[in-house]
Each structure stands twice: as structure tokens, then as C-alpha cells.
N, C-alpha and C positions, 0 to 999 in steps of 0.2 A: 441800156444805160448810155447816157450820151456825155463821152470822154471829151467832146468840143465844147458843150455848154461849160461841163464841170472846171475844163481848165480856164476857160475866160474865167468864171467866176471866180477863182483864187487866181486869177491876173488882174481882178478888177479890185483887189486887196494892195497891189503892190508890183511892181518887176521882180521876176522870179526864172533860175534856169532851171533845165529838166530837168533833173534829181529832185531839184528842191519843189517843183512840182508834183512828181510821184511822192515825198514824202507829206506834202500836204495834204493830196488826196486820201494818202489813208490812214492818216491823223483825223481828219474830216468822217472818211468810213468806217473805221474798224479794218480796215485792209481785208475788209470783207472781199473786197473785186479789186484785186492787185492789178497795176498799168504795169507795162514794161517798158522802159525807157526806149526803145523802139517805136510801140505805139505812141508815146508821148512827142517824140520827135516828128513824126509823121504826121501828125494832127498840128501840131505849132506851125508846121510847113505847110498846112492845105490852110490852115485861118492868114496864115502872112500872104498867100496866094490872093485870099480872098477879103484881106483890107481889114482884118479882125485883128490883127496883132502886127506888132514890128520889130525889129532885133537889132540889139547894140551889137559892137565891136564887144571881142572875146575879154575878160579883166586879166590880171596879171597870172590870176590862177587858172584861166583859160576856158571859166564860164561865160557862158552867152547868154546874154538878159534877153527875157522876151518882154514886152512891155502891150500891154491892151490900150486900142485906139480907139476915140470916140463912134465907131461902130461898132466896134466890139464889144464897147460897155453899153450900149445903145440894146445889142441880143443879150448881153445878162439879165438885163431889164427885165426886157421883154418873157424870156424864159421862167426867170424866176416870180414872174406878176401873174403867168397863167398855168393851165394844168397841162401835166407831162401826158405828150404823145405817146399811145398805147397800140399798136397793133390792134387790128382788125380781126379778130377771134387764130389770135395766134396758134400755131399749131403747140399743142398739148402733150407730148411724149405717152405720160400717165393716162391720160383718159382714149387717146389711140390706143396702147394696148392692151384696155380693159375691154374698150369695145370689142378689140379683131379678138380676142380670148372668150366674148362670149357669144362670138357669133361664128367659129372655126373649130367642124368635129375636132373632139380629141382634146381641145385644150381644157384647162382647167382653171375658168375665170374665176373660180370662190377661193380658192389654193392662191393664185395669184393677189387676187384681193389684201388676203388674209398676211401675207408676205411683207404687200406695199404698206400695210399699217404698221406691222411690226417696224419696219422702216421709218414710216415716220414719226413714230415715237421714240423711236430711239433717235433721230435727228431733234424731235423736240425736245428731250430730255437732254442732249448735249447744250442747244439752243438758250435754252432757261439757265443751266448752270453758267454759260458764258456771262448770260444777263445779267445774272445774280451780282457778277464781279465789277459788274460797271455800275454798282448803287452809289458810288461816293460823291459823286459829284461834280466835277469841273466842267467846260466845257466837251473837252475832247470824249471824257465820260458820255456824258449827254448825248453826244453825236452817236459815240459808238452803241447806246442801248436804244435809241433810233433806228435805227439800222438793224439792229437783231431784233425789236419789237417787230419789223417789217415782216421778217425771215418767221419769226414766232405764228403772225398772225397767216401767213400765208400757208405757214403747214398746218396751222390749225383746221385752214379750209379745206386744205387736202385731204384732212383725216375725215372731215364731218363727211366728204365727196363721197370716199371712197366708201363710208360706212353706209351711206346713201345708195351707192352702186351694188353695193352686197344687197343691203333688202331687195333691191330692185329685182334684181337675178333671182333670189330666194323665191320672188313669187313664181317662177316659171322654171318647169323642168331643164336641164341642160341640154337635153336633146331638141327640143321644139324650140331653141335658138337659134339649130346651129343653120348656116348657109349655105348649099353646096354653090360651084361656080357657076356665076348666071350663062343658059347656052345662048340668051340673045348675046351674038357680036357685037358691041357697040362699034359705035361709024366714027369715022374720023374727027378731028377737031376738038375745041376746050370744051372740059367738061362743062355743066353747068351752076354757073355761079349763085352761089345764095345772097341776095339783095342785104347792100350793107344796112340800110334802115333795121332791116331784122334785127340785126347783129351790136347795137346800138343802142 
């Protein structure tokens, strides 16, 4: 999630100080991914560093405006005209430790499996009832069942994964998975890289 773009973009609406920042983000989210006014401060301090924003003197109440400058609103643009940067086959939690479960005596990848679904239908099933409650309508509605449709469709894919990962294992005994430690020493130096075009 990138908390720099996000705040230009509601600076590109108006001057606003940090509170009133964190509460537009997640009027905008669902406060799905809470900022902390820390993080907020710190990011407003690297974009004024960096010519993207600028700050008035404090008001009577002792807020500090931050205001977006014409390169600022220049990377909203730009941001929001093209598709969000995505890591390079990010690393997976879920699919690491289904793989080392089915390739390490002893463990118990179908048991494990069997677990992570219960899991995430019980996340989808929380998911969906949240949904349900943002049918009405308004903007901020809108925004917020966006954002849970995301969350929705992304455990959806996890479930189809993992049910996919089950059959896989089903075709093959647990034992003729498993790995013992390879006795080649590997030599020193980076492992080797999988060619990003693959991954692509």
C-alpha cells in the first residue's frame, strides 16, 4: 500500500492536517489499513523533503496545513492514470508453508491444508457479512465495499489455491514427498535467481 501516493491524493482535494488526513484515509478505506499519526507525519516530512508538499504556519488551534504542490499533483496524476506496482512474485507466507509441510518428514500437509480453509472461510464469511452492511449506498459506502470486495475476491483465490494444493498432494503418497537434507554443500554466494520475464 503506498501511504505517499494515498496522502497526495486527498491533498490533491484540498489542504488538510494530519488527523484530518488519517480520517480521510479511512473514510476512503473502510479503515481497513489503519495510518498512525506517526506514520502520517513522517511521510508528509519525506514528500516536503522531496518538493511534493509544503506547510503553512500552525492556526489558532495549532494545526499545521499541509498543502500539495504542482509536483505533487503532477505524481497523483501520474499514479492514479497507471497500474499499481506489484512486487515481483512476493513472498507468500501461505504457499511457503504448504510447500515445506509437504516436502518435510513428519509434517502433515493435508491436516495443515484442511485448517487453512477452515480459516479462510471463516474470514470469508466475516468478509461477506461486513459487505452486506455497506449495500446502502453513499459514497463512503461505495468506497468501503471496494475495498472488502478486494479482500473478498482475494480469499476467494486462496480458498480455490489451497483446494488445488490438496488434490495435488492427494495424487502422491506423503512419504515420496518428503526431502531429507541435501548432502551437497552448497558454495558460497546468491542463490540463483529466477528470471523476472518468467515471473511476468
Amino acid at each position: 500500500m503506498s501511504v505517499r501516493q494515498s496522502l497526495l491524493a486527498i491533498l490533491a482535494q484540498g489542504p488538510c492536517y494530519g488527523y484530518q488526513l488519517r480520517h480521510e484515509f479511512a473514510r476512503r478505506t473502510g479503515a481497513v489499513w489503519p495510518l498512525n499519526v506517526g506514520q502520517i507525519y513522517n511521510t508528509l516530512e519525506r514528500l516536503e523533503r522531496d518538493g511534493l508538499v509544503s506547510r503553512d504556519d500552525a492556526d489558532a488551534q495549532g494545526h499545521v496545513y499541509w498543502e500539495i504542490t504542482p509536483a505533487g499533483a503532477a505524481e497523483v496524476a501520474l499514479w492514479l492514470s497507471g497500474p499499481a506496482e506489484r512486487p515481483v512474485a512476493p513472498r507468500d507466507e501461505l504457499a511457503i508453508k504448504v510447500a515445506l509441510a509437504a516436502t518435510l518428514p513428519g509434517a502433515d500437509a493435508s491436516s495443515l491444508i484442511d485448517a487453512e480453509r477452515a480459516a479462510v472461510e471463516s474470514r470469508l464469511s466475516g468478509l461477506r457479512l461486513l459487505r452486506s452492511s455497506h449495500e446502502d449506498g453513499g459514497p463512503e459506502d461505495l468506497a468501503h465495499s471496494l475495498v472488502l470486495d478486494s479482500m473478498i475476491f482475494a480469499a476467494e483465490a486462496e480458498s480455490r489455491w489451497l483446494e488445488h494444493a490438496g488434490a495435488r498432494l492427494a495424487e502422491h503418497p506423503q512419504h515420496s514427498l518428503s526431502l531429507a537434507l541435501d548432502v551437497d554443500r552448497p558454495k558460497r554466494g546468491r542463490p540463483v535467481r529466477v528470471e523476472r520475464d518468467a515471473l511476468v
